[in-house]
C-alpha positions as CSV (number, residue, x, y, z in Angstrom):
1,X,0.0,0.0,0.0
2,X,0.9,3.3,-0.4
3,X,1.2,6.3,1.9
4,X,0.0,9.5,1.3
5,X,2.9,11.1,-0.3
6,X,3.7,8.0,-2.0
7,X,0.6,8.0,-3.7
8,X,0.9,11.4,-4.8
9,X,4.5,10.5,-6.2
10,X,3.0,7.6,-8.3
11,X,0.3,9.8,-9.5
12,X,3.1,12.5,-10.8
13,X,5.4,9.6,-11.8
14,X,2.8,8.4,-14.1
15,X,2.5,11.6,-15.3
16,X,5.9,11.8,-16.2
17,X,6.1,8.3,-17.4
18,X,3.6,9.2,-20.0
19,X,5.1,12.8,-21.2
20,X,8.0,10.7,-22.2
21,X,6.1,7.9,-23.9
22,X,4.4,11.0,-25.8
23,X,8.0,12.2,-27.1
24,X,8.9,8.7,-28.2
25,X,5.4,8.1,-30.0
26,X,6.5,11.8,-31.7
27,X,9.9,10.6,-32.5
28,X,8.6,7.5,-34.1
29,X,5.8,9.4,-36.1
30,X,5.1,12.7,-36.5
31,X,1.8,12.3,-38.3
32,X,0.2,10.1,-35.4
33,X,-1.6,11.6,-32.2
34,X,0.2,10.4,-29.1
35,X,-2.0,8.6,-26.2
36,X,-2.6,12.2,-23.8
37,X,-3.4,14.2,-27.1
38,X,-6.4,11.8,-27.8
39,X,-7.4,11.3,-24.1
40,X,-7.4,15.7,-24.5
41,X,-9.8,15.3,-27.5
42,X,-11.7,12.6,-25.9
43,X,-11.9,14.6,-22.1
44,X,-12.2,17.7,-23.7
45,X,-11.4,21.2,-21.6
46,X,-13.2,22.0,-18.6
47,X,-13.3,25.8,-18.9
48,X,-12.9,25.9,-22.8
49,X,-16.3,29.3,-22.1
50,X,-13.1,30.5,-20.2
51,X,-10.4,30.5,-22.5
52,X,-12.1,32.2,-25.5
53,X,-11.6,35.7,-24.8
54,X,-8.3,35.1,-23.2
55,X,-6.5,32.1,-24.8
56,X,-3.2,33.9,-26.7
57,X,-1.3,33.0,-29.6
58,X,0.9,30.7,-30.0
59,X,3.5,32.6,-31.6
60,X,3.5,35.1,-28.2
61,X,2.4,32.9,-25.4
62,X,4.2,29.2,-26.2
63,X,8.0,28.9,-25.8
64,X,9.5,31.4,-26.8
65,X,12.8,31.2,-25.3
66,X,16.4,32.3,-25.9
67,X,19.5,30.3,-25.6
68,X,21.5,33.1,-24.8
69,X,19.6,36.2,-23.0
70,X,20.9,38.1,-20.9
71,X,20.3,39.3,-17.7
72,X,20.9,43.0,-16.7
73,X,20.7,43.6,-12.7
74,X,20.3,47.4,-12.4
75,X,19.0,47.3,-8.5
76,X,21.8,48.8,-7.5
77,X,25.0,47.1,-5.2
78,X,25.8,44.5,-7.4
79,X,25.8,45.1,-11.2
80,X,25.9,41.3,-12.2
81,X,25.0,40.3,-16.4
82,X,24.0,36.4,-16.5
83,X,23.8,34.4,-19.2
84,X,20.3,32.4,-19.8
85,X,19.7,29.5,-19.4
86,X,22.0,29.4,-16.2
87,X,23.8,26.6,-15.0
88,X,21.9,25.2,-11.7
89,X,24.5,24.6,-9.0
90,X,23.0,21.6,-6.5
91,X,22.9,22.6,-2.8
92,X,21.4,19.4,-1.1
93,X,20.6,16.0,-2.5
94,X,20.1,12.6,-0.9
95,X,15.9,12.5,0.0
96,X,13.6,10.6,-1.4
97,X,11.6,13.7,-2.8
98,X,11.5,17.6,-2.1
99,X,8.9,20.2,-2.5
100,X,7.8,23.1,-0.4
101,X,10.8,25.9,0.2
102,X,10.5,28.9,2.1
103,X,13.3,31.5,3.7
104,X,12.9,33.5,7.1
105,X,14.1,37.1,6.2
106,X,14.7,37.8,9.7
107,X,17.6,35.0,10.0
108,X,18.0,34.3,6.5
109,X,17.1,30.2,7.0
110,X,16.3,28.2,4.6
111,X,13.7,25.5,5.2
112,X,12.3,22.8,3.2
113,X,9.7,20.0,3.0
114,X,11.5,16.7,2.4
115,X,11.0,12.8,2.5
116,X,14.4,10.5,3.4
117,X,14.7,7.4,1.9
118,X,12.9,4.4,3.1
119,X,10.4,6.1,5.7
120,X,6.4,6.9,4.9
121,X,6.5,10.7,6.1
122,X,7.7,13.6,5.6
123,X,8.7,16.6,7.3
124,X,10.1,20.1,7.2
125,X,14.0,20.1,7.0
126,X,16.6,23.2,7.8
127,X,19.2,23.5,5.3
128,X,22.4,25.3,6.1
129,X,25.2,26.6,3.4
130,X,27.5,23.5,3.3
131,X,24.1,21.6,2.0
132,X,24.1,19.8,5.2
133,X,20.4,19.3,6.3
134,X,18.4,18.7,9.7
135,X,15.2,17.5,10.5
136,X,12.9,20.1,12.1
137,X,9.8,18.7,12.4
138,X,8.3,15.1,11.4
139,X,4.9,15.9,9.3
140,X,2.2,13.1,7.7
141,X,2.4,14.1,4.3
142,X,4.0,18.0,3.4
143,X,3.7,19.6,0.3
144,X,4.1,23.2,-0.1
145,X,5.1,25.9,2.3
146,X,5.5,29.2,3.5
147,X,6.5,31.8,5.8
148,X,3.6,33.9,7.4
149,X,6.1,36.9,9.0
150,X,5.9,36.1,12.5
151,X,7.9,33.0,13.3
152,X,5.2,30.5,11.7
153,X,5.7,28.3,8.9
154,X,2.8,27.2,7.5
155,X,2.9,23.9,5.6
156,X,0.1,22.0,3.8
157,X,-0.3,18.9,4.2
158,X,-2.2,16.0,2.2
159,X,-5.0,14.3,4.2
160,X,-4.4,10.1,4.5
161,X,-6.9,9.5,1.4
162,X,-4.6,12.0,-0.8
163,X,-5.5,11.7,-4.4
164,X,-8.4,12.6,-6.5
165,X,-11.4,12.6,-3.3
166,X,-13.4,15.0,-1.5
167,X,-12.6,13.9,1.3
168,X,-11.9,16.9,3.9
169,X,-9.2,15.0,5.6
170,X,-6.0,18.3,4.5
171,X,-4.8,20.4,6.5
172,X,-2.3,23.3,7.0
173,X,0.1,23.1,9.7
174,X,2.2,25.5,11.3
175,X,5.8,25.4,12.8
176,X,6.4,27.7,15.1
177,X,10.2,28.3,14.8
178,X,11.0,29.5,18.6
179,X,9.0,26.2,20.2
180,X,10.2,23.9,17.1
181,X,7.0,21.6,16.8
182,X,4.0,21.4,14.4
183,X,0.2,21.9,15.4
184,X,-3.1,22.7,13.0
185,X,-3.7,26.0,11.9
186,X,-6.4,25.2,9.3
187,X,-8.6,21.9,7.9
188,X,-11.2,20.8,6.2
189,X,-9.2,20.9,2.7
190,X,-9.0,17.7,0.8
191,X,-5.5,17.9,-0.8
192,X,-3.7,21.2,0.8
193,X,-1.0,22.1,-1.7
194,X,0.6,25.6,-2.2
195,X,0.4,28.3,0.1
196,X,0.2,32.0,-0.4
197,X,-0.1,35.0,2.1
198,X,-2.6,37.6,2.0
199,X,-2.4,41.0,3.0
200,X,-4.6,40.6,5.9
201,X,-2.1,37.6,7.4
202,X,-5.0,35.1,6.2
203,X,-2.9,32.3,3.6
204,X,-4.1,30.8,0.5
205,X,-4.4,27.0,-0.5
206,X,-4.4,25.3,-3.5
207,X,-6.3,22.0,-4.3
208,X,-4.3,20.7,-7.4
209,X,-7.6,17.7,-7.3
210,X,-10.0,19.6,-7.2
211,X,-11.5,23.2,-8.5
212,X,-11.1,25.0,-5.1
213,X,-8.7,27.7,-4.0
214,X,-9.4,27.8,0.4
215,X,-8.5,30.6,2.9
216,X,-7.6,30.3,6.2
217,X,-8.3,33.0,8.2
218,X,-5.4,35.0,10.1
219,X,-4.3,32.9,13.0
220,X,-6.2,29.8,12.1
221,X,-9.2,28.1,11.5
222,X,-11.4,26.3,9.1
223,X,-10.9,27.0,5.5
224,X,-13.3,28.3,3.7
225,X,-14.0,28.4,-0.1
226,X,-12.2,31.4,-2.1
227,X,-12.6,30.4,-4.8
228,X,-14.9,27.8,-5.9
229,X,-15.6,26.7,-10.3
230,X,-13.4,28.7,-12.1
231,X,-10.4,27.0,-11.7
232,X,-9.7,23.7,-11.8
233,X,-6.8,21.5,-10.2
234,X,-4.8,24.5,-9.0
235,X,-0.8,24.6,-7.8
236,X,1.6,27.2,-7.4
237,X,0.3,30.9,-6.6
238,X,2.1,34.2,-6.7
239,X,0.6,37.6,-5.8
240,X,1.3,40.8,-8.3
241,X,3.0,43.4,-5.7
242,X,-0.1,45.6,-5.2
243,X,-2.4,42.5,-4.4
244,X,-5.3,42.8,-6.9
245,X,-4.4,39.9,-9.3
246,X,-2.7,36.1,-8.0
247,X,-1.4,34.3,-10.8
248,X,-2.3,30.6,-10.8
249,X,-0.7,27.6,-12.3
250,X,-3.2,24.7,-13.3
251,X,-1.2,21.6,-13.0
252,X,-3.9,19.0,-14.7
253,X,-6.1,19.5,-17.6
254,X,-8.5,16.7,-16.5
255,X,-8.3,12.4,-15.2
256,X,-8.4,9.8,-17.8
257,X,-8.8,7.1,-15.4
258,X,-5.9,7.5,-12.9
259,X,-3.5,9.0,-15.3
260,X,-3.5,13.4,-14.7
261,X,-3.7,14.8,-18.1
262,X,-1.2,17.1,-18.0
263,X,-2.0,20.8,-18.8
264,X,0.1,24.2,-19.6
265,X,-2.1,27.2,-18.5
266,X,-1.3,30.2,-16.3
267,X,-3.9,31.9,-15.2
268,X,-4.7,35.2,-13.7
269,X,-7.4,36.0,-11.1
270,X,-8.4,40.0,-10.6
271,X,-9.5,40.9,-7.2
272,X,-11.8,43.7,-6.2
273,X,-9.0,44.9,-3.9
274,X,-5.7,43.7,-1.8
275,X,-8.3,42.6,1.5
276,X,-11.1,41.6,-0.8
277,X,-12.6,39.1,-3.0
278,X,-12.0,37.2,-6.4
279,X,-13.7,38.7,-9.0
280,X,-12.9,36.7,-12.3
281,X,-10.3,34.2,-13.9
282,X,-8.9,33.9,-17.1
283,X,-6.3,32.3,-18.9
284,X,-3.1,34.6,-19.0
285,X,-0.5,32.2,-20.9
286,X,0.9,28.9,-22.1
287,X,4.0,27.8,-21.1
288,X,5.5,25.3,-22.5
289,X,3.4,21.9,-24.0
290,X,1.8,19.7,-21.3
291,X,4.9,21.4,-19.0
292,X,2.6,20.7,-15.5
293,X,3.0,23.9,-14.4
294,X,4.1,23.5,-10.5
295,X,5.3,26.4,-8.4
296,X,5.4,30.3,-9.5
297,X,7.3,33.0,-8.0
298,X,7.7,37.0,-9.1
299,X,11.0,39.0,-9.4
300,X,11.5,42.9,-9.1
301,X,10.8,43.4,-12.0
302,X,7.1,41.7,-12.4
303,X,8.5,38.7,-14.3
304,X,6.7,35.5,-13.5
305,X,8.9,32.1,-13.2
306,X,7.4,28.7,-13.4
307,X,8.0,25.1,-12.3
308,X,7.2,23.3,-15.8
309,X,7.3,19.7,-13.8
310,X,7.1,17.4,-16.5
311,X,9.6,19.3,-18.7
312,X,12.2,20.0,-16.0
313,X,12.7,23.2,-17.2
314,X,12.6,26.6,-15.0
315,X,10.4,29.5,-17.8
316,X,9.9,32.8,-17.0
317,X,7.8,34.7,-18.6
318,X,6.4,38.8,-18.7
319,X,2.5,38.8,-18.1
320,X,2.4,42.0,-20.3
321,X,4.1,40.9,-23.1
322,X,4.1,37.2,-22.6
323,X,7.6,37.3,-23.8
324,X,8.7,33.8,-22.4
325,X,12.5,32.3,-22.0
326,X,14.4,29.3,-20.3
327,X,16.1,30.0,-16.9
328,X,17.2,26.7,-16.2
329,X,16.9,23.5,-17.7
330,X,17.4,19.9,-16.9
331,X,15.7,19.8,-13.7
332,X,13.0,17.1,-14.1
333,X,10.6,16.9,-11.6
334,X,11.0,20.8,-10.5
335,X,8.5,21.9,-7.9
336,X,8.4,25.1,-5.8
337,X,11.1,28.4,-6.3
338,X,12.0,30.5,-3.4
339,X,14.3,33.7,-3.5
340,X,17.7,33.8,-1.0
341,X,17.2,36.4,1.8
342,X,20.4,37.2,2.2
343,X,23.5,35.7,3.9
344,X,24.8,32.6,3.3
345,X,21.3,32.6,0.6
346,X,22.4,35.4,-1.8
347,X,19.4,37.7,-2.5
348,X,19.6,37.5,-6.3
349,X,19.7,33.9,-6.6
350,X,16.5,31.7,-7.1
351,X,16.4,28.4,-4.8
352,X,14.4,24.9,-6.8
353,X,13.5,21.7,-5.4
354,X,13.4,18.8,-7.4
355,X,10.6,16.4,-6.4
356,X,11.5,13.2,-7.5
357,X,15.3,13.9,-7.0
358,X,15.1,14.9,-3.8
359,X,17.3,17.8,-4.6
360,X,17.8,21.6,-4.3
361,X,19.4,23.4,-6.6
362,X,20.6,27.3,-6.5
363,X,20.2,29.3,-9.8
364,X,22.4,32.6,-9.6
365,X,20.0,34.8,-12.3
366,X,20.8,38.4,-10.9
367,X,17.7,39.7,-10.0
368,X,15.7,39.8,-6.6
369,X,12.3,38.6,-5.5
370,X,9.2,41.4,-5.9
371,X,8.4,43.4,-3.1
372,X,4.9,43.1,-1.9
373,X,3.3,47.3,-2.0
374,X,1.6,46.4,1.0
375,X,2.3,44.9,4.8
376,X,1.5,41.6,5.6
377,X,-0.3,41.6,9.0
378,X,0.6,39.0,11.2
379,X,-1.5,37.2,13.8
């Protein structure tokens, strides 16, 4: 039997397993359909109504990458030109998997959520600059994570019947960094996935199996629908600086059987204001083909970067211009992206973890995170 996050591995190991049958049935024919491009046609698209006003052309919002772009930092102490794609220098290896990554600007620490080798949980890990690694806190099943501004990380965590169910058996959990141990914040979420902060200290949660985005309120609680239809199987989230629009990867077109279909789509949600509610989503991009978008983050300068899981390939892209290129490439499994602080974690390099090679990987770019326009309150 499997465990929670083993199940969820299989499920994105199948995923995988069939991207790359896809590219051989290419190789071998270019004429014939592989198997996911008929199970598309046969599925069909969920929010097709959606995409109409909104879906972009290929020639703009596909892959439109450079081999050799250049990165100008002009943000003042450090003028540093690099070189795209970058080289990704690996910090830690030796789990089982890795996902959720997060940094605590105070102390500049880098935490992550890991699985070792032969054990059925998971847990949060510190990693220090040598790479070396030490268990924080044991957790059921992590995912993703983040850090809420007051000596909390908050973590989600799969229920025990992880998978495609409606089952309310998710949670988030929070570590409180002084005391070093775990305790609920928020349930009654099926499959918590990515977290996000809002500007009121409440946190955003993904549902990549269902078509739910939950809140929990500021301090804890039980979640409560955000946003409920629009969006289906949702992953990584990333606020635009002012707080009126969270960009949203969909990881999964649809289920044939128990194989994900994989999708490509970014999309945008507009809020009503920073404190308020969702108002409407649309499709904002494509990146990549049947990429599995995983986790998002924003730099200075409003560029979007994205996980493309099944491609293992770090993309950013501009959500004005949809101008896309390659970061990093080669990182197969790539999950959740987290800017260094500072310190031993340089503040213009971009931190990845790998989830099937159990891996984190730095990628010096010269630019720094965005800067939220507004405070985050906490509890």
């Amino acid at each position: 039997m499997f465990g929670p996050q083993g199940r969820r591995i299989f499920i994105l190991l199948m995923l995988f397993a069939c991207a790359l049958m896809q590219l051989a049935a290419e190789c071998d024919s270019g004429n014939e359909k592989s198997a996911l491009d008929e199970n598309d046609e046969i599925i069909g698209d969920l929010d097709d109504d959606d995409d109409d006003d909104d879906t972009t052309d290929d020639d703009t919002a596909d892959d439109d990458t450079a081999d050799d772009d250049t990165v100008d930092d002009d943000t003042g102490d450090d003028d540093i030109e690099v070189t795209l794609p970058v080289t990704p220098e690996v910090l830690v290896s030796g789990f089982d998997t890795s996902e959720g990554i997060a940094f605590v600007p105070e102390t500049n620490r880098m935490f992550i959520v890991a699985k070792e080798l032969d054990v059925d949980h998971g847990g949060v890990y510190e990693v220090f600059a040598d790479g070396s690694t030490a268990q924080f806190v044991e957790l059921n099943s992590p995912v993703g994570m983040v850090y809420n501004g007051d000596g909390l990380l908050l973590v989600g965590e799969f229920g025990d019947d992880s998978g495609v169910d409606t089952i309310n058996d998710g949670s988030v959990m929070a570590v409180d960094l002084a005391e070093q141990k775990a305790y609920e914040y928020g349930d009654k979420i099926p499959d918590a996935n990515f977290l996000v902060l809002r500007p009121d200290g409440s946190v955003l949660v993904s549902d990549d199996f269902s078509d739910k985005i939950y809140e929990v309120p500021n301090g804890g609680g039980d979640a409560t629908n955000w946003l409920k239809g629009d969006l289906v199987y949702s992953n990584g989230m990333v606020f635009a600086p002012d707080g009126m629009t969270l960009y949203v990867a969909r990881s999964f077109k649809n289920y044939f059987g128990p194989i994900p279909v994989p999708d490509n789509r970014i999309f945008q949600v507009s809020l009503d204001s920073p404190y308020g509610d969702p108002v409407e989503a649309t499709l904002l991009a494509e990146v990549g083909d049947k990429s599995t978008p995983d986790g998002l983050a924003m730099d200075e300068n409003g560029k979007i970067y994205v996980c493309a899981n099944t491609n293992g390939t770090v993309i950013r892209f501009d959500p004005i211009t949809l101008e896309q290129e390659v970061v990093a490439e080669d990182l197969g499994g790539v999950a959740s992206l987290a800017w260094g602080t500072g310190g031993d974690f340089p503040e213009t390099t971009l931190y990845a973890t790998r989830l099937f090679a159990g891996e984190v990987v730095a990628m010096p770019i010269g630019v720094r995170s965005a800067k939220l326009g507004y405070e985050i309150t906490a509890p």
